[in-house]
N, C-alpha and C positions, 0 to 999 in steps of 0.2 A: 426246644422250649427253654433248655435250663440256657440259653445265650441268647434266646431271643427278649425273657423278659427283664434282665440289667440293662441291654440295649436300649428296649423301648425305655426305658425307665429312665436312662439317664438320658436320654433325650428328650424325652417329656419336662424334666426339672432344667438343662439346658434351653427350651422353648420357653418353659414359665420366668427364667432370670431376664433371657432376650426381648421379652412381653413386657416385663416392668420396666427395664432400661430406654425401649421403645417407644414406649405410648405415650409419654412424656414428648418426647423429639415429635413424633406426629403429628401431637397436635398445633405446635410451635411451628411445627414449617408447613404443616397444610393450608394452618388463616396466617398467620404473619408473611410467612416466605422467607423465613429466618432460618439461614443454615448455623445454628449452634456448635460451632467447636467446641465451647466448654462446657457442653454437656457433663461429660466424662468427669470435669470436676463436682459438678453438682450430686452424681454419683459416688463421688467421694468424699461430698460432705456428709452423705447419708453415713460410709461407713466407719468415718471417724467420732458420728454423733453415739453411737452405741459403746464406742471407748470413751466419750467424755461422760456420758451415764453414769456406767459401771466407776471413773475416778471418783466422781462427785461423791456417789450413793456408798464406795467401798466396797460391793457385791462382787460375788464372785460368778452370778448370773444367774438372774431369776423370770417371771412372769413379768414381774413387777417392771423389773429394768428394762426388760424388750419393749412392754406399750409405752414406756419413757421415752427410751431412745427413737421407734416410730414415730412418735408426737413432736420431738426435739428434730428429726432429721427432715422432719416434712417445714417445720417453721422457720429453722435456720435457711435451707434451702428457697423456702416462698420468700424470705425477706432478701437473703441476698438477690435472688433472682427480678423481684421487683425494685430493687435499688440500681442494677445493672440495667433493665428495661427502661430507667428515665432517666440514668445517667450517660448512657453510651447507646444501647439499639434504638432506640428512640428519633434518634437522627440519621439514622442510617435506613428506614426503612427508604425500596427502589434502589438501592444499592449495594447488591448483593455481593458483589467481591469485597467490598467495603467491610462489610457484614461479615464475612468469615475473618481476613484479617485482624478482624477485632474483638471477634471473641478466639480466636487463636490467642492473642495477645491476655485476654482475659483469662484464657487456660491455664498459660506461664504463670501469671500469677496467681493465683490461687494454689497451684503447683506448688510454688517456693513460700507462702503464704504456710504449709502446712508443715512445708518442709525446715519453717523456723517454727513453729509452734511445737510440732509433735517430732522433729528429728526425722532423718532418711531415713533409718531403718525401719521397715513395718512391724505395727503392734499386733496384737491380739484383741479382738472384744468377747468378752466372755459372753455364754450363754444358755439360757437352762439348760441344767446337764441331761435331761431327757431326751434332747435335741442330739447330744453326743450319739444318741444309741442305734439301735438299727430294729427294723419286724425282721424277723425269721422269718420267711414266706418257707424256704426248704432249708436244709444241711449247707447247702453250697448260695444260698439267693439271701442275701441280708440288705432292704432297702434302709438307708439311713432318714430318720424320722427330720432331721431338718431339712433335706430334700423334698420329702411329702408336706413338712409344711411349707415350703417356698413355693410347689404347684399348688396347695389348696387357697396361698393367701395370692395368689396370681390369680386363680380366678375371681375370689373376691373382690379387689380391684378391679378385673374387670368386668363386674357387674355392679358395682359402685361408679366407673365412669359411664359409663354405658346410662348408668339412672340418672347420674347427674348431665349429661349432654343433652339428653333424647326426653328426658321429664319431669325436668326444672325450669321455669323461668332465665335463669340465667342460662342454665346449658342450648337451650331456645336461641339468644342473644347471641353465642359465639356462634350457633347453626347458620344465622344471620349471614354474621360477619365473613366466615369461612366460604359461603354460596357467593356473595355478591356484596361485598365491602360498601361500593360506594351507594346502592341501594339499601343498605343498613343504614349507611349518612342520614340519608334523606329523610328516612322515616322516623330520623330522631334518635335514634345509638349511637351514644357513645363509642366511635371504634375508638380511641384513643385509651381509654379503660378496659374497654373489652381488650386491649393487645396488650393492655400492662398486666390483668388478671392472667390471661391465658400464658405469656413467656413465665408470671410465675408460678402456674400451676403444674404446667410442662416439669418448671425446676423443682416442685415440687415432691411429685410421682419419681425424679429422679434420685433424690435424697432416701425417698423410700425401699427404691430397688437397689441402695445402697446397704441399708443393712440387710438385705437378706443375702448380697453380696459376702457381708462381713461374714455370716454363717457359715462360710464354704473356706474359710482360712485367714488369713492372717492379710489385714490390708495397710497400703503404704499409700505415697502421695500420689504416686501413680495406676494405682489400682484401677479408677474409671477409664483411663487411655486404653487398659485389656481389653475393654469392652467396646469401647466406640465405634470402631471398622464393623464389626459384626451388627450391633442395631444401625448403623446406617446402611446396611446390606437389609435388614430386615424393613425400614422404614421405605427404601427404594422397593424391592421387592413387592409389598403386599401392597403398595399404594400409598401415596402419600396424606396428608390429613383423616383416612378411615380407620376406625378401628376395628371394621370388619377385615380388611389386607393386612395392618399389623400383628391381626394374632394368626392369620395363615399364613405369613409372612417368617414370623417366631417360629410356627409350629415346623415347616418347612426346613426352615435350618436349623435348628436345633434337634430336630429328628435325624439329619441328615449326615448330620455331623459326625456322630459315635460310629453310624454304620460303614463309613466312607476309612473312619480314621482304622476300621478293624483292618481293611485292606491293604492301607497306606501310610505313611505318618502326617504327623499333624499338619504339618506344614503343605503337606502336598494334597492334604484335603481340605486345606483353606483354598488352595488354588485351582481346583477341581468345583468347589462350592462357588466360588467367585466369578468361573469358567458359565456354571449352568446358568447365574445373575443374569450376567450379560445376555446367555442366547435367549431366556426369556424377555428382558428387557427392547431388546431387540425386535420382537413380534407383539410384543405389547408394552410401549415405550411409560403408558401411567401405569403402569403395576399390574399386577392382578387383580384386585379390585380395590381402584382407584376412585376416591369422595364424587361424587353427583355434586355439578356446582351449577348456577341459573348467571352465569355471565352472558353465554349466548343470549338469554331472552332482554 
């Protein structure tokens, strides 16, 4: 028990980071069909926004400066992302290799974009020192408290997308668009809004799970690239556009992960993890539980 529950523990907090980086991408390539490369930066605008906070405000990290940088990293991110969506994906939509090489290209730069603003080296974002600390569960079991909050604000999110998809008006609207695009047309939606809202809402959720990124260490320009293989393993895996396979998709590997790596090293439990992908995918080529769409009808 005293190795089963850091185990489970640090695979629940690896599931909940995987969850945030995900549900973003999900939704983006479930209605658009947009393979995002530069996800991973949008990720990194999250956790550079929690350092331009802490500049601005002077803090050495507080309540106050975390609901800042949250609020700052979901805006920067929704605004770049919809300036990208009518300047460049916009005209790529049906041309899907098109599409990667050009948010590939779009990765680069915002890469070297940070890389002149904030310098290669990675910074530090400070944050409330509470977060530093750990529960005592035993003598040997100390969970660290910004772990637990990264699984409790990952649920949250995801019962805030979940309200907003499935019992909003709009969330109604992309339901539309995602089932049957050109039957959405007809009936008078806008897809053309609906797919600039939704790439920036994806960018969005991804700026978010940027700072909770920031909380686990010290991030650079390349911080979001750590992440990317892994939620498109999670995105492939549980299905593409639901968010019912994304989080058993997260929980999957990110559980799977710690208990593989005790046997192995990391590396050879990426490739072991990557290994089961495939044989899954293999017998069930849409995921595990892959979106219901009404194109057949």
């Amino acid at each position: 028990m005293g190795d089963f529950i850091p185990f489970l523990f640090n695979g629940l907090s690896i599931s909940s980071i995987l969850l945030l980086t995900a549900i973003g991408l999900s939704i983006v390539f479930g209605m658009m069909g947009v393979i995002n490369f530069a996800h991973g930066e949008f990720i990194m605008i999250g956790c550079y926004s929690s350092y331009i906070v802490s500049l601005v405000l002077g803090s050495e990290g507080s309540w106050l400066t975390l609901l800042l940088a949250f609020i700052l990293s979901f805006i920067l991110s929704f605004g770049i992302g919809y300036l990208i969506e009518r300047l460049v994906i916009r005209k790529l939509y049906a041309r899907p290799l098109d599409s990667i090489l050009a948010t590939w290209g779009i990765s680069l730069i915002l890469q070297q974009l940070a890389r002149n603003i904030f310098g290669s080296n990675n910074v530090d974002a400070p944050m409330p020192k509470i977060l530093s600390k750990g529960w005592e569960v035993t003598e040997d079991i100390t969970l660290p408290f910004n772990r637990i909050f990264i699984i409790l604000f990952a649920v949250l999110v995801c019962l805030f997308v979940y309200y907003f998809i499935y019992k909003t008006p709009k969330g109604r609207i992309l339901q539309a668009v995602m089932q049957n695009r050109s039957m959405a047309s007809c009936i008078g939606i806008n897809t053309k809004k609906a797919d600039a809202f939704t790439f920036s809402f994806g960018c969005g959720l991804a700026g978010i799970a940027g700072i909770c990124i920031s909380m686990l260490g010290s991030v650079g320009p390349s911080t979001g690239q750590n992440y990317i293989i892994d939620t498109f393993l999670v995105v492939i895996l549980g299905g593409i556009g639901g968010l019912r396979g994304t989080i058993l998709g997260a929980l999957l590997i990110g559980i799977s992960s710690p208990f593989i790596e005790n046997f192995t090293t990391s590396s050879m439990a990426k490739v072991i993890i990557l290994s089961l992908v495939l044989i899954v995918l293999h017998y069930k080529p849409q995921g595990l539980s892959p979106m219901k769409d009404r194109t057949i009808d």
